[in-house]
RODRENVEX-672225 format. One record per residue (C-alpha): residue number from 1; x, y, z negated. Coordinates in nm, 2 decimals, decimal comma. Example, Ala and Ser with C-alpha at 12.3 -4.5 7.8 and 13.67 -1.06 7.14 Angstrom:
2
[atom 1; [1,23; -0,45; -0,78]] [atom 2; [1,37; -0,11; -0,71]] 
***
This chain:
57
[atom 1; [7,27; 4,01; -2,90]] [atom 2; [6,99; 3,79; -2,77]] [atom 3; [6,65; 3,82; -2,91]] [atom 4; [6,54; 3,53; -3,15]] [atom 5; [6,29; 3,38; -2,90]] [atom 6; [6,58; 3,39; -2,63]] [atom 7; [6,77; 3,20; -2,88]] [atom 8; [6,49; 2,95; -2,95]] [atom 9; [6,45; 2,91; -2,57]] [atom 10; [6,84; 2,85; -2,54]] [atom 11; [6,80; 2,60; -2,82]] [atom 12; [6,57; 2,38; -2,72]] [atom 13; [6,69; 2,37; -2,34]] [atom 14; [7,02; 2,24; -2,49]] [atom 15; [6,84; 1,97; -2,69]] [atom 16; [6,60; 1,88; -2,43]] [atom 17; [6,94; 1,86; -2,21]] [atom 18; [7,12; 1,62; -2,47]] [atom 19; [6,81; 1,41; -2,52]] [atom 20; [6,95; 1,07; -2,50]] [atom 21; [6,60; 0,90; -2,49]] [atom 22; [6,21; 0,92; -2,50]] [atom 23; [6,21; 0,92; -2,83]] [atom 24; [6,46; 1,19; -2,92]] [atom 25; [6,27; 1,40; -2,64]] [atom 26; [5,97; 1,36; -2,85]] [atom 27; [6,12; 1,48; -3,17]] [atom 28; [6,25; 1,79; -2,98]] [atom 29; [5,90; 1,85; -2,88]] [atom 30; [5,76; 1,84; -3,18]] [atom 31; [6,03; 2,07; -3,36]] [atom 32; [5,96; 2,33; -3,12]] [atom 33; [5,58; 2,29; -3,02]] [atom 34; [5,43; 2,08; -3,25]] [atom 35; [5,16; 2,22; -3,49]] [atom 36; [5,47; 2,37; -3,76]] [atom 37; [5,75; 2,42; -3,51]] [atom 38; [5,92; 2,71; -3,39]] [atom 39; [5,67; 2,82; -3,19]] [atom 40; [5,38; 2,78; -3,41]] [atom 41; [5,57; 3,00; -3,64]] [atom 42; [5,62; 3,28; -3,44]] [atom 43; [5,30; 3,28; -3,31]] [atom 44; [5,20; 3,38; -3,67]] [atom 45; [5,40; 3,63; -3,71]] [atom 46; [5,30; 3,81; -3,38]] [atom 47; [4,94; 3,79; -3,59]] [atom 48; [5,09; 4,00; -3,82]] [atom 49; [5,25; 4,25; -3,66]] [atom 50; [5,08; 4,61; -3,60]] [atom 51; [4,94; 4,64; -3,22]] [atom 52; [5,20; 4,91; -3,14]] [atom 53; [5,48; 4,66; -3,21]] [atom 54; [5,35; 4,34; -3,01]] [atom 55; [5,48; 4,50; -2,61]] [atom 56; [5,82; 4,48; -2,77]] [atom 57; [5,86; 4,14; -2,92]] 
***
């Protein structure tokens, strides 16, 4: 089983692989690095976890 940030990664290259144009690239982008995408989110919740915990995610 992959871990959910392997399976974000795998996500997003498959999108950014299907892109047919600049302008789906762009919204691919954004889903995943804009200022609420997937990586934003995660981000936050490494925030909250205890100090002990971060290493492993």
């Amino acid at each position: 089983m992959l871990h959910p940030l392997e399976q974000l990664r795998d996500e997003a290259l498959v999108q950014i692989a299907s892109a047919p144009d600049e302008r789906v690239l762009e919204t691919v982008r954004v889903k995943f690095l804009g200022r609420s995408g997937s990586i934003s989110e995660w981000s936050d919740k490494m925030k909250s976890l205890p100090k002990e915990e971060k290493p492993a995610v």
